[in-house]
N, CA, C and O atoms as a MOPAC input file, in Angstrom:
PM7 MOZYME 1SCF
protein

 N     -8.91000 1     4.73800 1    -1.06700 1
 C     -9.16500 1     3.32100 1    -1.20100 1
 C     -8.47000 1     2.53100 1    -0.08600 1
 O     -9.06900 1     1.63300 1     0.50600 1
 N     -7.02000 1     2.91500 1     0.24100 1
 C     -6.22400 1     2.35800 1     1.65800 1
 C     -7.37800 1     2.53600 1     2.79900 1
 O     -7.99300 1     1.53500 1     3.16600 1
 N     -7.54400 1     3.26600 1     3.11700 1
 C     -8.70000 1     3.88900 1     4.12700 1
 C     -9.57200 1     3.17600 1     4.52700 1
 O     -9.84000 1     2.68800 1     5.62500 1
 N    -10.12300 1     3.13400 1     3.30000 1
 C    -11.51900 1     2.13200 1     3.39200 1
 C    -11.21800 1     0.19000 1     3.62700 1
 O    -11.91800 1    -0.72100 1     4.07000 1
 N     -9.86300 1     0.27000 1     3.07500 1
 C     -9.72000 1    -1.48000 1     2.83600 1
 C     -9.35500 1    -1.74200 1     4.66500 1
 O     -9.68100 1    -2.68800 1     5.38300 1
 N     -8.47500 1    -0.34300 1     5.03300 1
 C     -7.75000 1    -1.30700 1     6.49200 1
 C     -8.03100 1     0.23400 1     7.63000 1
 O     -7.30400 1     0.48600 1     8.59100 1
 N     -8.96700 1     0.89200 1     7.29800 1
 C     -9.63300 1     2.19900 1     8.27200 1
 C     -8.23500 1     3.49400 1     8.43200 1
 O     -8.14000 1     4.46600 1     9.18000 1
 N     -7.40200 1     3.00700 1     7.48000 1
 C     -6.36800 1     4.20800 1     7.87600 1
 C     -5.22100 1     3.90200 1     6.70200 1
 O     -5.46100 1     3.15900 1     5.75000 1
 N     -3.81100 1     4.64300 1     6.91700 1
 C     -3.38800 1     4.45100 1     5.52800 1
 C     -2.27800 1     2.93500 1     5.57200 1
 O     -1.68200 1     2.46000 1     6.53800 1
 N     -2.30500 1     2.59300 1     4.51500 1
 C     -1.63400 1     1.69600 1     4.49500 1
 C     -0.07000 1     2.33000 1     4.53200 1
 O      0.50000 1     2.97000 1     3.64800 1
 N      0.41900 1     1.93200 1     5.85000 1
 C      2.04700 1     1.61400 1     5.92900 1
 C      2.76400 1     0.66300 1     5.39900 1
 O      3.08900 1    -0.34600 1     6.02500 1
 N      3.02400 1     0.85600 1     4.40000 1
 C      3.78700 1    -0.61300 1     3.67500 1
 C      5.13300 1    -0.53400 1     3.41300 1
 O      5.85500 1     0.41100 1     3.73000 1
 N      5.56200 1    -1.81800 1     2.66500 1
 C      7.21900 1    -1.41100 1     2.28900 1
 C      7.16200 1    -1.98700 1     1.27600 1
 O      6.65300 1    -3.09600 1     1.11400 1
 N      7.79100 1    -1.16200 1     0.28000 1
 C      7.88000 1    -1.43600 1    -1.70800 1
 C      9.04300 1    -2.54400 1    -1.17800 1
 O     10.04700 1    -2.37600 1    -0.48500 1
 N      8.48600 1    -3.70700 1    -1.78600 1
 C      9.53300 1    -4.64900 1    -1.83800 1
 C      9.64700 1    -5.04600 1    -3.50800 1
 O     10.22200 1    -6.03900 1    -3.95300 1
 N      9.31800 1    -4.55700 1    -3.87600 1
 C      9.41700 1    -4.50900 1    -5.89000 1
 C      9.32100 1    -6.08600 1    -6.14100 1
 O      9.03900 1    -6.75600 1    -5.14700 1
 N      9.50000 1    -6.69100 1    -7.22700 1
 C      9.16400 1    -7.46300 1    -7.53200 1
 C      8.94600 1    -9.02400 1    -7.67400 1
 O      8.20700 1    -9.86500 1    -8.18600 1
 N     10.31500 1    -8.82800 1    -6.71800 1
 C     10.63800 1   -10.44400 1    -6.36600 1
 C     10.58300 1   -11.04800 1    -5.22700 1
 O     11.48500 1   -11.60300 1    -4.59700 1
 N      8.54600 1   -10.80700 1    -4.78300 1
 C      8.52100 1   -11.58300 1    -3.65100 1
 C      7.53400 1   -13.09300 1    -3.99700 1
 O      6.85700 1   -13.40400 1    -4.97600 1
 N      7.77200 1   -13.65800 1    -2.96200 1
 C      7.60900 1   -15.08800 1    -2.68900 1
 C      6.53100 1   -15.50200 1    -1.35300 1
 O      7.02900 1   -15.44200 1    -0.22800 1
 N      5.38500 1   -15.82700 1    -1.45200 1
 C      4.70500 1   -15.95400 1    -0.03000 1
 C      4.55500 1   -17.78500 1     0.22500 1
 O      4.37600 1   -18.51200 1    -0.75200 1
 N      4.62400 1   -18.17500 1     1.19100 1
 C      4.44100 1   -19.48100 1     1.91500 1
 C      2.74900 1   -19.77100 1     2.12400 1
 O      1.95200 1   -18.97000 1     2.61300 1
 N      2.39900 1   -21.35200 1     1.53400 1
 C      0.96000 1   -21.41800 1     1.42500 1
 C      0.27900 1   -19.91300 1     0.80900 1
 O     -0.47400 1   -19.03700 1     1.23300 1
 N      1.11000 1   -20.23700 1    -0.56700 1
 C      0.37900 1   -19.18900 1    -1.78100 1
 C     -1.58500 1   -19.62200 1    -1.98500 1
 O     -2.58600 1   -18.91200 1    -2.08600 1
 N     -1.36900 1   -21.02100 1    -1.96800 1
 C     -2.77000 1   -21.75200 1    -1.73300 1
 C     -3.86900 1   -20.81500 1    -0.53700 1
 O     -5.09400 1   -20.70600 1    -0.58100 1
 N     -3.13000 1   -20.37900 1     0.22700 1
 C     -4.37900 1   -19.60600 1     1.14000 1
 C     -4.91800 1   -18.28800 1     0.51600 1
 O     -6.07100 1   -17.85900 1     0.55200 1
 N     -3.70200 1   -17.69000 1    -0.12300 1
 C     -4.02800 1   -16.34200 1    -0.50100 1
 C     -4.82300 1   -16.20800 1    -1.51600 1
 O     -4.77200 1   -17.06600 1    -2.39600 1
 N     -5.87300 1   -14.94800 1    -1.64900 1
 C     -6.72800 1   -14.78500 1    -2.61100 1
 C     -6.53900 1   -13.20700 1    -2.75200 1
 O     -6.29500 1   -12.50300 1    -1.77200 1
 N     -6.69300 1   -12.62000 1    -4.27400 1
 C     -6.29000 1   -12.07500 1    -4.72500 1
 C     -7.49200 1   -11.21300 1    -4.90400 1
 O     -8.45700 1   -11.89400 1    -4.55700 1
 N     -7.92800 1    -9.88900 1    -5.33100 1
 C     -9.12700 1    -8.81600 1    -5.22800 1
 C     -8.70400 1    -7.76400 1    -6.31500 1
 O     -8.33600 1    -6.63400 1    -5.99200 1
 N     -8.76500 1    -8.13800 1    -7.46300 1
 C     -8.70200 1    -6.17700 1    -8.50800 1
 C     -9.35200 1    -5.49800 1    -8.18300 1
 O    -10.52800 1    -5.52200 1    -8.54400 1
 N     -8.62600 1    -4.14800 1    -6.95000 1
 C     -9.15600 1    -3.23900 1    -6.42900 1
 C     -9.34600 1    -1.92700 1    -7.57500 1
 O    -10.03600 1    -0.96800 1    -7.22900 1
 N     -8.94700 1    -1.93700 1    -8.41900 1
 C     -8.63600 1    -0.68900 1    -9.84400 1
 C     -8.16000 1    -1.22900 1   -11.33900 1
 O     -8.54800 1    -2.34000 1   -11.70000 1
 N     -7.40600 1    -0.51500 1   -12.11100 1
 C     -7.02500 1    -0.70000 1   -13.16900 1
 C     -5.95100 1    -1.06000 1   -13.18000 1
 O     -5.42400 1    -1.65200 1   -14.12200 1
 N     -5.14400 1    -0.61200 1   -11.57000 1
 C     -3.93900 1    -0.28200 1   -11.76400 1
 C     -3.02800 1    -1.19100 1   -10.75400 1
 O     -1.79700 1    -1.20900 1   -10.71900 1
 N     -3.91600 1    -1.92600 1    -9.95600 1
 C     -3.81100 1    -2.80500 1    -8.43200 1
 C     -4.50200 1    -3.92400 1    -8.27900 1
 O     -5.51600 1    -4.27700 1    -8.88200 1
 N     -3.88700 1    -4.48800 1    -7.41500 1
 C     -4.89700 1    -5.40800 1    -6.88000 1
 C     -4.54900 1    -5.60500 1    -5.58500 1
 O     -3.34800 1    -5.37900 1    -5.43900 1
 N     -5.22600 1    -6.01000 1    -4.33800 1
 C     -4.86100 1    -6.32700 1    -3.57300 1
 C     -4.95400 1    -8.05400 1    -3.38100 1
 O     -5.62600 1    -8.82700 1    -4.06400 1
 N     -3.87200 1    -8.44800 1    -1.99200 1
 C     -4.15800 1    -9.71700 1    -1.92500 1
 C     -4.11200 1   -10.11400 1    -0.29600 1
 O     -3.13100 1    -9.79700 1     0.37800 1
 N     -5.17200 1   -10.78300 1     0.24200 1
 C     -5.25100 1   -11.13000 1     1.73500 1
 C     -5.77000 1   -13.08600 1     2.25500 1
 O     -6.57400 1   -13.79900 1     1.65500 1
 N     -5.39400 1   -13.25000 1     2.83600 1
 C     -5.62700 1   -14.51100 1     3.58400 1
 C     -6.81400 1   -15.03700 1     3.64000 1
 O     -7.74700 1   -14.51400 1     4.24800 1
 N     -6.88400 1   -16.13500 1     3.00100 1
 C     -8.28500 1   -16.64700 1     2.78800 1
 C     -8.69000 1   -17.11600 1     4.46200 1
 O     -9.75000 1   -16.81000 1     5.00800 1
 N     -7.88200 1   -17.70200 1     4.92600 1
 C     -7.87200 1   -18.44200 1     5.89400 1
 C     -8.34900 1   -17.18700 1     7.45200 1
 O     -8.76600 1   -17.40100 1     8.59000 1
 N     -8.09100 1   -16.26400 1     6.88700 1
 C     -7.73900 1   -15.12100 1     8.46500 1
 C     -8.52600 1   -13.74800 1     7.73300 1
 O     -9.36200 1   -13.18400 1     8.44000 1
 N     -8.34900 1   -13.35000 1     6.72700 1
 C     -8.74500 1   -12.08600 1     6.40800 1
 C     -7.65600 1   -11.03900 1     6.23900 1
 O     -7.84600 1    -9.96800 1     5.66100 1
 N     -6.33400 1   -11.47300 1     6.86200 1
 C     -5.62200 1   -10.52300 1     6.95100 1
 C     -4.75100 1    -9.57300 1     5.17900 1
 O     -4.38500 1   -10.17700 1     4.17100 1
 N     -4.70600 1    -8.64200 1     5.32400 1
 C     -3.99800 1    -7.74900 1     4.48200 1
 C     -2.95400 1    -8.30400 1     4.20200 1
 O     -2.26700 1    -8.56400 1     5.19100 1
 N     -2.39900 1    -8.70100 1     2.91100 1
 C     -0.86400 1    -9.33800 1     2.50400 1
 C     -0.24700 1    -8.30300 1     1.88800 1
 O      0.82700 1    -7.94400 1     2.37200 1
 N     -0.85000 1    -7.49000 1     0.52100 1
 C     -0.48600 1    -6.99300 1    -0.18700 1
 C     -0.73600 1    -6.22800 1    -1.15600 1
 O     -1.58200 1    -6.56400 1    -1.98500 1
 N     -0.23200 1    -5.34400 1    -1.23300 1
 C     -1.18600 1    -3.81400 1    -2.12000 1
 C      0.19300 1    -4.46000 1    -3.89000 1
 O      1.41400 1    -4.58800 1    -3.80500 1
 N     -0.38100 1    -4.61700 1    -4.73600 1
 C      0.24700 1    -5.20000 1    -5.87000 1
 C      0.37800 1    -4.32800 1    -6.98300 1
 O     -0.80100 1    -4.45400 1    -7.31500 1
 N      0.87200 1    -3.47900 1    -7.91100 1
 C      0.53300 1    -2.89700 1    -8.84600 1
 C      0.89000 1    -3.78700 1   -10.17800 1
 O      1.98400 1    -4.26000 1   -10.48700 1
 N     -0.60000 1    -3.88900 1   -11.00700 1
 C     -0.20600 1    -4.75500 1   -12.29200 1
 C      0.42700 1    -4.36200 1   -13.05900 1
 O      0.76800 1    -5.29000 1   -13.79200 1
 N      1.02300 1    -3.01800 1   -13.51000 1
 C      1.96300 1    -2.85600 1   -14.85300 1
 C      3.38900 1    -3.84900 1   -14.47400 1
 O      3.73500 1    -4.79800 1   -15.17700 1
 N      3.98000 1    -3.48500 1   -13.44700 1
 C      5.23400 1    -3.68600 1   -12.87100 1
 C      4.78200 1    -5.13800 1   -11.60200 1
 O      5.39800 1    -6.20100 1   -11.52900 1
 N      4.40300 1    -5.01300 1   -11.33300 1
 C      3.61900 1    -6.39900 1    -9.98900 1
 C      4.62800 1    -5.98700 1    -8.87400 1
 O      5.24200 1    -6.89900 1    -8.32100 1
 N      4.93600 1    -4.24500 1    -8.35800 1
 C      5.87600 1    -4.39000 1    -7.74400 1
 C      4.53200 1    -4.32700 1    -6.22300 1
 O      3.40000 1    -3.84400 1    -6.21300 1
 N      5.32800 1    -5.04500 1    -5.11100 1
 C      4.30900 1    -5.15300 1    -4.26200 1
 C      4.85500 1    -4.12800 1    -3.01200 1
 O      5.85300 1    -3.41000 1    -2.93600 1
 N      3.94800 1    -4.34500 1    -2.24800 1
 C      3.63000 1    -3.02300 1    -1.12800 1
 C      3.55900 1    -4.25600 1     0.00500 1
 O      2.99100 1    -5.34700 1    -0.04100 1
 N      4.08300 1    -3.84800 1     0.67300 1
 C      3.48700 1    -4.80800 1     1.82900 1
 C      3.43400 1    -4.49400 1     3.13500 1
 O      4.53100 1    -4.34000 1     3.67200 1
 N      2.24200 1    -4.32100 1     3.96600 1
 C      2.09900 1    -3.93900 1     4.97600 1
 C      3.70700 1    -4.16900 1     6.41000 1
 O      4.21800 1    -5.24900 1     6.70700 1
 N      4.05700 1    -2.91900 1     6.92800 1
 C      5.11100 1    -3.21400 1     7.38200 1
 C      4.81100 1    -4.24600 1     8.95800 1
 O      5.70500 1    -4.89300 1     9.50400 1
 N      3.41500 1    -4.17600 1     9.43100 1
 C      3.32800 1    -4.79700 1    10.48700 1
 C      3.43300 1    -6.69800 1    10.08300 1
 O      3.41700 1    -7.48000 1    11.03400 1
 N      3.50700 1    -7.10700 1     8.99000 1
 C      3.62300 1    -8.23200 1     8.94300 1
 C      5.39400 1    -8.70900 1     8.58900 1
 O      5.76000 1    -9.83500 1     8.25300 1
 N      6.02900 1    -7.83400 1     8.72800 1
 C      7.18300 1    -7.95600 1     8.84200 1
 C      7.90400 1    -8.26100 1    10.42100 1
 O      8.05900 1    -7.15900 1    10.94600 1
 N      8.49200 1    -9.59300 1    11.53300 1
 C      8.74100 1    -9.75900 1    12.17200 1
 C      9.99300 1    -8.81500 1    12.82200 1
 O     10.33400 1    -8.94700 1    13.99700 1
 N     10.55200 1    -7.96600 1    12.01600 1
 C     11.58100 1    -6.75600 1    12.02900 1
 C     11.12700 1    -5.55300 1    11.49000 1
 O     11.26800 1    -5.19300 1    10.32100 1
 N     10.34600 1    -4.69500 1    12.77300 1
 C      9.70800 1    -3.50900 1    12.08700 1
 C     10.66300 1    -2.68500 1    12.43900 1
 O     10.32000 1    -1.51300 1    12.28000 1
 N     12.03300 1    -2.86000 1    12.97500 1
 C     12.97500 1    -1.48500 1    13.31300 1
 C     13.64800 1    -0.98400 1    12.01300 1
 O     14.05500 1     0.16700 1    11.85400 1
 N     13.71000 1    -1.85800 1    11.21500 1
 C     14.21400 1    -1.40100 1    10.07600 1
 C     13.53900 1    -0.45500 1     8.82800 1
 O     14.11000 1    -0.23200 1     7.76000 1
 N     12.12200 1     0.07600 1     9.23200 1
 C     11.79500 1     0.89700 1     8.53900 1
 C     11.89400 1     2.33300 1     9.00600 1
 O     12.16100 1     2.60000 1    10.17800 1
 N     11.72600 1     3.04700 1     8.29200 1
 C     11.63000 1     4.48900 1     8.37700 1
 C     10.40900 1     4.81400 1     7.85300 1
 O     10.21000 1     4.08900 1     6.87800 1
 N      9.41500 1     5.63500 1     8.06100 1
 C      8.42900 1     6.27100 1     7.22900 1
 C      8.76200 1     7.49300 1     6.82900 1
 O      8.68200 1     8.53500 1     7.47900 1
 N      9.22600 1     7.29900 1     5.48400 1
 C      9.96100 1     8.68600 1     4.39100 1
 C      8.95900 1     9.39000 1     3.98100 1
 O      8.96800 1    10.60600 1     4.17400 1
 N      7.79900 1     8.71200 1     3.27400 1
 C      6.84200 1     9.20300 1     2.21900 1
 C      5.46200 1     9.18300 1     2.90300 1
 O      5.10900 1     8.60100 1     3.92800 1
 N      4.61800 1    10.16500 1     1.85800 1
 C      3.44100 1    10.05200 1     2.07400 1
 C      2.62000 1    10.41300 1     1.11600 1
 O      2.73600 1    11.58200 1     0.74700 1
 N      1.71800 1     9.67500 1     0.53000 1
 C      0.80500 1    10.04900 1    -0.93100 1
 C     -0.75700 1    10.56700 1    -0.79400 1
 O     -1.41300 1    10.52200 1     0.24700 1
 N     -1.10200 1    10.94900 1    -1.76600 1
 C     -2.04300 1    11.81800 1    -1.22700 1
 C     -2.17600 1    12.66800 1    -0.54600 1
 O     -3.34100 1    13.06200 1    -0.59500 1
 N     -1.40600 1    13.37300 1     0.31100 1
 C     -1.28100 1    14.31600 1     1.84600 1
 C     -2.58200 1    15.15200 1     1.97500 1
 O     -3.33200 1    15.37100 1     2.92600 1
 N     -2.57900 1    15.61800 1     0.41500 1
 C     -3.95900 1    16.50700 1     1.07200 1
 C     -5.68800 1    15.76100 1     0.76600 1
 O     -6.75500 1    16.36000 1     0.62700 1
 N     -5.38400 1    14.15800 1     0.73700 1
 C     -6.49800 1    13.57800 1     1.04700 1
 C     -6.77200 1    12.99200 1     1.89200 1
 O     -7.82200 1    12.35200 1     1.83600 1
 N     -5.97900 1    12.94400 1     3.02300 1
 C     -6.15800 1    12.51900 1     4.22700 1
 C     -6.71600 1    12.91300 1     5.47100 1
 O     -6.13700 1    13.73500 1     6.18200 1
 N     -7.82100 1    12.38000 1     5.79800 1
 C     -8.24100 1    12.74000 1     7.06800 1
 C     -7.65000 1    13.28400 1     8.16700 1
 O     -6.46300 1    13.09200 1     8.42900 1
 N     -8.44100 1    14.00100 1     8.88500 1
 C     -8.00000 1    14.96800 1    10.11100 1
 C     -8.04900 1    13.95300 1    11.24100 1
 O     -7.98300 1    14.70400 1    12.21400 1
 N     -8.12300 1    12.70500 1    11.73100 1
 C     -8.20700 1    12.39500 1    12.56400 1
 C     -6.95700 1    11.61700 1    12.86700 1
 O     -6.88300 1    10.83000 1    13.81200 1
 N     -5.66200 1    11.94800 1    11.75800 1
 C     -4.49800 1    11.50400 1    12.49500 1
 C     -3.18200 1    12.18500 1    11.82000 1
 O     -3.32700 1    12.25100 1    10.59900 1
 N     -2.38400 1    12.52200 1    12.11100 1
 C     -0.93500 1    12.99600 1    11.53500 1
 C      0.17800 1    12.62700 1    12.31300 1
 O      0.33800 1    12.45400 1    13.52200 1
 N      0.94400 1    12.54400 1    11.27900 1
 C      2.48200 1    11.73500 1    11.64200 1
 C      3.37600 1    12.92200 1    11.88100 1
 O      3.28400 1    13.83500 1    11.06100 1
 N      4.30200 1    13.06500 1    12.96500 1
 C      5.23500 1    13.76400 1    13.74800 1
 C      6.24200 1    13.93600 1    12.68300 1
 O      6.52700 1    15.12400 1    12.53200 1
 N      6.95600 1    13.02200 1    11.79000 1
 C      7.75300 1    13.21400 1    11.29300 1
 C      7.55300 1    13.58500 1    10.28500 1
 O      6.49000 1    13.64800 1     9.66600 1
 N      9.19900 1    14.05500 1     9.83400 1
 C      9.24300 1    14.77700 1     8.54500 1
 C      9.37300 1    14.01400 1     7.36200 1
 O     10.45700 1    13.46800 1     7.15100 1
 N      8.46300 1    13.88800 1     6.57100 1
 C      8.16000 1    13.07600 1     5.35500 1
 C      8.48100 1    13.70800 1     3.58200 1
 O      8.72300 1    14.91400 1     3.52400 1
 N      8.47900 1    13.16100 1     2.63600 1
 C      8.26200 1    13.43100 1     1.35500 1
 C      6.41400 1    13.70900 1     1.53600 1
 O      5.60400 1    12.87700 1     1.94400 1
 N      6.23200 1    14.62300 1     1.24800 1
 C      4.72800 1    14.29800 1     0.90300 1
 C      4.57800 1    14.83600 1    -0.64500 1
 O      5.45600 1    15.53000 1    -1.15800 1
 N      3.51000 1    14.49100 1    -1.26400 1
 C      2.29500 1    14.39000 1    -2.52000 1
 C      1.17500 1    14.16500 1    -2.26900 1
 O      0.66100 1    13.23100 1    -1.65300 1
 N      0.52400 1    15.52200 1    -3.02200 1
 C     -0.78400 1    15.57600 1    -3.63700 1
 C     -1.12100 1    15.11000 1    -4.60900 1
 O     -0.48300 1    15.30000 1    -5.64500 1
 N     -2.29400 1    14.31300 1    -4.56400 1
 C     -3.16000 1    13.98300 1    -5.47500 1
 C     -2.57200 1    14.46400 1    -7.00200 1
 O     -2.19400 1    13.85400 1    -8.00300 1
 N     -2.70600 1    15.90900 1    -6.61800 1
 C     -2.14000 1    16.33300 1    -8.48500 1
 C     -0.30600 1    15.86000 1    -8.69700 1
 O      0.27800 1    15.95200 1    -9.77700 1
 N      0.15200 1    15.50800 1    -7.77400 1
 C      1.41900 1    15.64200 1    -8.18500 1
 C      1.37700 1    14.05700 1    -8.47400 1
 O      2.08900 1    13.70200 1    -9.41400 1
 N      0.79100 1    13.24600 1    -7.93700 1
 C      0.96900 1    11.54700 1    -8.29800 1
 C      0.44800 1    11.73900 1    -9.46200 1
 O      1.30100 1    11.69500 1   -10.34900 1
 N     -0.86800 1    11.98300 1    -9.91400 1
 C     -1.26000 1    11.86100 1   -11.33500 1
 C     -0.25900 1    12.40000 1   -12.26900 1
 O      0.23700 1    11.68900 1   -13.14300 1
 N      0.14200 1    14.00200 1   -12.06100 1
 C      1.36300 1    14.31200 1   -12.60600 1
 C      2.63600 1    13.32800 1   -13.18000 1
 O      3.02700 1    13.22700 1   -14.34300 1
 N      3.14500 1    12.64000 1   -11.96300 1
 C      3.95200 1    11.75100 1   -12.04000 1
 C      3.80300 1    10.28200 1   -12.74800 1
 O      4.50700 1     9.88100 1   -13.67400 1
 N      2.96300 1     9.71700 1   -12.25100 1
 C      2.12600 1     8.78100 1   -12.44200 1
 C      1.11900 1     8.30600 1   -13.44900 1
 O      1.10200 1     7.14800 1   -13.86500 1
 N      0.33100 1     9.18500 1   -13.80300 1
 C     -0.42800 1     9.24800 1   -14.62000 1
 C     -2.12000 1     9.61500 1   -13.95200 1
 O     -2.41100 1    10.00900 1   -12.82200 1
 N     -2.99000 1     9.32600 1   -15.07800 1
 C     -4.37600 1     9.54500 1   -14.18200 1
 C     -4.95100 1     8.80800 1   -14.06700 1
 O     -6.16800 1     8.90700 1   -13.90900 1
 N     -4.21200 1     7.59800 1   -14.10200 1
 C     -4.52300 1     6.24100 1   -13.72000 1
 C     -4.72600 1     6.31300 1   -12.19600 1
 O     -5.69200 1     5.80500 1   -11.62700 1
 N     -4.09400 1     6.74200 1   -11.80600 1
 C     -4.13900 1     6.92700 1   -10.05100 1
 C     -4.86000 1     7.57600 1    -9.30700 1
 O     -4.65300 1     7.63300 1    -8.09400 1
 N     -5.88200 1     8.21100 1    -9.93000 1
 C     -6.86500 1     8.81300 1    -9.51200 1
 C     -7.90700 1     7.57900 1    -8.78800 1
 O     -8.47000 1     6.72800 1    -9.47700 1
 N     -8.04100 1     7.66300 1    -7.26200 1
 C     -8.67200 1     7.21400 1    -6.19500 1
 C    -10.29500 1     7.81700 1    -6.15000 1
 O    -11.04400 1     7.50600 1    -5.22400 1

């Protein structure tokens, strides 16, 4: 579903629950699942935020962060649903499909 919304995976950063956006009025909101929603810029189109409704903890794309040195890319979900047309050098946490549902539930089934 990342894939399809922004052509590749969403790099984000769990900022959990207590965020705050400026001209909330622009943003519009999309229930992508049962379990999400996303939310992007009325005004531009751009990607704000991957949201999960149990918890509303949010995801947020790391390129809209004006300080991208401070991330690391630790994780990776899905691993073995990802396309061959790109892989990351570093050494990551990865999960399969069965291990998020595992974890997660089968709510997360994409």
């Amino acid at each position: 579903m990342c894939r399809k919304w922004g052509s590749g995976p969403l790099i984000g950063a769990h900022c959990g629950s207590d965020v705050s956006f400026l001209g909330g009025e622009n943003i519009s909101i999309y229930s992508s699942s049962d379990w999400a929603e996303r939310g992007f810029c009325k005004l531009c189109g751009s990607q704000l935020f991957y949201r999960l409704k149990e918890n509303m903890h949010y995801f947020i794309p790391a390129g809209l962060f004006e300080d991208q040195n401070q991330f690391v890319l630790e994780r990776q979900s899905y691993i073995d649903k990802k396309p061959s047309y790109y892989s990351f050098s570093n050494s990551t946490h990865d999960k399969t499909a069965a291990e998020m549902i595992e974890k997660y539930g089968k709510s997360l089934i994409t």
